[in-house]
C-alpha positions in Angstrom: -23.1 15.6 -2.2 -23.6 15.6 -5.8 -25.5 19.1 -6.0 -22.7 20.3 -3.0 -19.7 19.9 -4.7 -20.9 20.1 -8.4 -19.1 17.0 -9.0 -20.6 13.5 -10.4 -20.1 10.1 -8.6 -18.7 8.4 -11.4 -14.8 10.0 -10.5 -15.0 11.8 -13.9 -16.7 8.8 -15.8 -14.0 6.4 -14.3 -16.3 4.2 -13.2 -17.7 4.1 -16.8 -13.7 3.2 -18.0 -13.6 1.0 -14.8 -16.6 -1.6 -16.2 -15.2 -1.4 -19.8 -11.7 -2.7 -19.0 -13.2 -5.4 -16.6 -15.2 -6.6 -19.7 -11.9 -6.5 -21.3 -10.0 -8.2 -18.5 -11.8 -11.2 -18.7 -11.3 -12.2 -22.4 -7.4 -12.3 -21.4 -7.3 -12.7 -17.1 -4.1 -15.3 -17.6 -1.5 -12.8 -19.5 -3.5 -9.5 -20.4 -3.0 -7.6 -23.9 0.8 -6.5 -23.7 1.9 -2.8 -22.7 0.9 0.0 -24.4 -2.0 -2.1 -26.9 -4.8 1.2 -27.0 -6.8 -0.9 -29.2 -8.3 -2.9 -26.6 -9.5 0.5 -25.1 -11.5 1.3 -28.3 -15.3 1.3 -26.3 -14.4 3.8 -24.9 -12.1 6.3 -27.5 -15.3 8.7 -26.9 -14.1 9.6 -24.0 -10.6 10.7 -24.8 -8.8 7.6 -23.0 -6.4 5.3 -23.5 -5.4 4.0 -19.8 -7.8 2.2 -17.1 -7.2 5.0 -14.6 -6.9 3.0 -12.1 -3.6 1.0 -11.6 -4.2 -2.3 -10.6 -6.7 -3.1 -13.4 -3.8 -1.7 -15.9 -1.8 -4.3 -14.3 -4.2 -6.4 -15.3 -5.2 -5.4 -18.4 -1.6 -5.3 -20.0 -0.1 -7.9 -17.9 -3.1 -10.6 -16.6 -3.2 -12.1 -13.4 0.3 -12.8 -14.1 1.6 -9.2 -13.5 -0.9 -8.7 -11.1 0.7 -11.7 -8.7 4.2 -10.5 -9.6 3.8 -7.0 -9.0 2.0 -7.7 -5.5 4.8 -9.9 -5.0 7.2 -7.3 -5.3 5.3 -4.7 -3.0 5.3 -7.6 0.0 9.1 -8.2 -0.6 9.7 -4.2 -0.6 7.2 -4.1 2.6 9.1 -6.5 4.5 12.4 -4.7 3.6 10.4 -1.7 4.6 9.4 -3.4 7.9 13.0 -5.2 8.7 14.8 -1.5 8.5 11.7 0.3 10.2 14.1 2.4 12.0 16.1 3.5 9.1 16.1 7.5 9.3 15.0 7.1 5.0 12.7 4.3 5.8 9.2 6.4 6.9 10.1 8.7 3.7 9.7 5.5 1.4 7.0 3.9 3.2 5.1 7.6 3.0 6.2 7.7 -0.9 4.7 4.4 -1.9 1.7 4.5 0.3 1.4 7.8 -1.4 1.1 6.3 -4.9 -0.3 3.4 -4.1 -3.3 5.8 -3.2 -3.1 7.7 -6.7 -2.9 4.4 -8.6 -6.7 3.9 -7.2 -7.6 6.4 -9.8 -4.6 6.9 -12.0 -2.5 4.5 -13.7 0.5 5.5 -11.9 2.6 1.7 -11.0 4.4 2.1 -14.9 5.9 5.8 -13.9 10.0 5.6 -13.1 9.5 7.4 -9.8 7.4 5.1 -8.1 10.0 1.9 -9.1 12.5 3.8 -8.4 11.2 4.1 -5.2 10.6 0.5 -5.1 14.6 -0.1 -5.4 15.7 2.4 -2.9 13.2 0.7 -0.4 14.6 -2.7 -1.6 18.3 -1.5 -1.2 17.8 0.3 2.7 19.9 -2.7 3.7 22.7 -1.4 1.3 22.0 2.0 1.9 22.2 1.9 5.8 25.8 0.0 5.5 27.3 2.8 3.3 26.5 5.4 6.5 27.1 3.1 8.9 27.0 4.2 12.6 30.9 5.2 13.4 30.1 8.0 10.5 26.7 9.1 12.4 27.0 11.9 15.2 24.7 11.4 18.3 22.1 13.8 16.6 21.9 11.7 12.9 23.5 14.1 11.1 26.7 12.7 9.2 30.4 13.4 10.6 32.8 15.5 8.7 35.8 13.2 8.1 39.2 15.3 9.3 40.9 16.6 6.9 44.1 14.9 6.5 47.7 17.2 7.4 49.8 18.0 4.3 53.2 17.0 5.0 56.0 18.8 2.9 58.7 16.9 1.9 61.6 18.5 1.1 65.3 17.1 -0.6 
């Protein structure tokens, strides 16, 4: 596969980043480094990095076991939100979205970009969401009704 695709088996030397924040990890496994701290990354400044490219072990790494629990936390609340409004017409578009990045963040250290938590609070807030179109505003096909437009009365003195 190697000689196939001209590509190495190391995902670009990740694996190489991989074993060097795992070292790291377990000096500080409780509560991590803090966001943003490069310097723990140093090992590895050869290679031109300063993230673990790979999400959960940047979880890790800034925020310790810690994070790690709260953030998985947060994804099962959000998944049984997900799971409860399963029939919500936005509901397979958020599951798709985070399953999406949840992918990415196996090589990229995607769970600190805006987009996915946004995504997060949208999926959290379906219950909201489906009570502001609620289903006397829905037409049989999904699509939202046009409210009438109201008659201008003239008054005249």
């Amino acid at each position: 596969m190697v000689n196939y695709l001209g590509k190495d088996l190391t995902f670009t030397h990740r694996t190489y980043i991989w074993d060097l924040v795992i070292d790291k990890v377990r000096d500080s496994m409780v509560l991590g480094y803090g966001r943003g701290n490069t310097l723990i990354l140093e090992g590895i400044s050869y290679l031109g990095v300063n993230e673990a490219h790979n999400g959960f072990l940047q979880i890790v790494l800034e925020s310790g076991a810690l994070g790690l629990i709260s953030f998985l936390l947060i994804l099962i609340i959000v998944g049984k939100k997900l799971t409860t409004y399963k029939y919500h017409r936005f509901s397979p578009v958020l599951s798709f979205s985070i399953f999406v990045f949840m992918i990415i963040g196996l090589t990229e250290s995607t769970f600190y970009r805006k987009e996915f938590w946004i995504l997060l609070v949208l999926a959290y807030g379906l219950k909201q969401i489906s009570q502001q179109v609620s289903q006397s505003d829905l037409t049989s096909n999904g699509k939202i009704k046009e409210k009438p437009k109201r008659k201008k009365i003239r008054v005249t003195w």
